[in-house]
N, C-alpha and C positions, 0 to 999 in steps of 0.2 A: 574542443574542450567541452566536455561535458555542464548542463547548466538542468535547476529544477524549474517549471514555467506550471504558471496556472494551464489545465488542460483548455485546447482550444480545437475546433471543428475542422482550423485548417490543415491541421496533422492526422486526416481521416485515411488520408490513401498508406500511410507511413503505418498507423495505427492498426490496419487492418493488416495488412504484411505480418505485423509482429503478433496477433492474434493466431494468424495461418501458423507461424513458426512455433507457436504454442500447443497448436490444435485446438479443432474447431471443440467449444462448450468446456475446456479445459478452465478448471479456476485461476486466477491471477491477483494474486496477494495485493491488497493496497490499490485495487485498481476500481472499485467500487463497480463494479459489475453484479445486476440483480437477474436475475431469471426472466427471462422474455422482454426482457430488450432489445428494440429493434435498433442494430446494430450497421445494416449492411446500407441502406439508403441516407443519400445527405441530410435528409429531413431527421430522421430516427438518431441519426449518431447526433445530428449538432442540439438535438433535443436532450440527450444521455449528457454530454461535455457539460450543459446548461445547470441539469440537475447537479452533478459535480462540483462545477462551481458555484451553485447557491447552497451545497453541505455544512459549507463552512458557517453561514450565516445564520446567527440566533436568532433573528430575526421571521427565519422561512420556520415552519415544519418540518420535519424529518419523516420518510416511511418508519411504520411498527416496527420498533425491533431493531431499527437502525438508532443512531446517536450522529451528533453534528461531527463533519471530519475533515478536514483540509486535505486535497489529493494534488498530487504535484506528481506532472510529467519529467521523467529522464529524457532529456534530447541531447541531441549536438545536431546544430542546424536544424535541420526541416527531417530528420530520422529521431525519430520514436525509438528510444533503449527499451524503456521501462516505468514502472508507475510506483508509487510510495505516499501511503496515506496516515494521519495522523488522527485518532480518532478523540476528541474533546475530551470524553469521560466513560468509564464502563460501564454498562450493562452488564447481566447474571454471565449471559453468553461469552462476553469478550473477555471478563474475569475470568469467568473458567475455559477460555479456549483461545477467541481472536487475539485479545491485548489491543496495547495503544496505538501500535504501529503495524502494517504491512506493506510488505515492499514485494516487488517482482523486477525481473529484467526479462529482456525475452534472448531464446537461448541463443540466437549466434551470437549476443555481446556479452555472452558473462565471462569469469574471469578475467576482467577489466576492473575492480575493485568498484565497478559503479554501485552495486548496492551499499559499500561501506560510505560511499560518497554519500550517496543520497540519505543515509541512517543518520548521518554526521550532522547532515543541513538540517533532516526535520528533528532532531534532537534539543538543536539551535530553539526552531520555531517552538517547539514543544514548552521549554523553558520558558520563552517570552511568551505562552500564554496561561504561564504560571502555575504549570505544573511541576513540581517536585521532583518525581519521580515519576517513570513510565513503565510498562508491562509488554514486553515484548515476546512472541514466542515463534517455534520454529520447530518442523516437523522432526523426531526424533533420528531421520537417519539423512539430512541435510546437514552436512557437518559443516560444508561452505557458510549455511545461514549463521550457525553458531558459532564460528567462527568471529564472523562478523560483528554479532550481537557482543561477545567478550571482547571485539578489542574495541567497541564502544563501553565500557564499564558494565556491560552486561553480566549482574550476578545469578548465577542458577538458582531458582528456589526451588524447585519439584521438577520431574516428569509423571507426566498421568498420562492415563487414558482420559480423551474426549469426544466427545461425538464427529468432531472432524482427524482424529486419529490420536496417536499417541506423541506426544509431544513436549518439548521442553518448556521449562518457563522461564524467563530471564527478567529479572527487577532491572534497570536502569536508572542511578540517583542523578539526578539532574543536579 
């Protein structure tokens, strides 16, 4: 049974498998992956998990350009699905392109409906920390995503061009 868990260091060997099945430098939705992260050594990734889980907390800093954001791991057992992050509030960028939510799975477990799973939970989370409504979007020829996105309440408001491609935009009223 699939479950969401705070990201932890000890899902590194599982985690990396699921990066290989992505391909190496491949972007991963909701997975909070920065450029030159040192990824591959126990030091480097449990140092990555770390910053993760301190996203969340108003309390820390946040890098430029980034916003505070809850990331939650897709498992069952000790196997790493996928990741799904909630991001606190938007920035210029995340209005016009990232949104509130990103989610990935890695490819041998999709069509398993985990992304709806996991959209469902942090929808939940999303709510109790009192947001309204959320901004979700999905690349315009991922029809799985949008899919998704609409049978969470997901309302189309536009597709545009953005600098990470063309894409849908979906309102979610909480």
């Amino acid at each position: 049974m699939p479950e969401l868990i705070v990201p932890t260091a000890r899902l590194r060997e599982s985690w990396l498998a699921a990066r290989d099945e992505f391909g190496a430098g491949v972007h991963q939705d909701g997975a909070g992956l920065r450029p030159g992260v040192e990824l591959d050594t126990p030091e480097g990734f449990a140092a990555w998990v770390d910053g993760l889980v301190g996203a969340e907390d108003h309390a820390l800093p946040v890098p430029a350009g980034w916003v505070h954001c809850t990331f939650r791991w897709i498992v069952e057992g000790d196997r790493y699905l996928g990741a799904i992050g909630l991001r606190h509030e938007l920035n210029d960028f995340l209005l016009r392109a990232g949104g509130h939510i990103g989610y990935s799975v890695r490819p041998a477990e999709r069509r398993r409906g985990l992304a709806s799973f996991a959209l469902g939970e942090m929808l939940v989370e999303a709510r109790r920390r009192g947001l309204d409504r959320v901004l979700i979007t999905c690349n315009v020829t991922n029809e799985a995503s949008a899919r998704t996105i609409e049978k969470h309440g997901g309302v189309l408001e536009d597709i545009r061009e953005t600098e990470i491609g063309t894409l849908k935009r979906y309102w979610t009223t909480l």
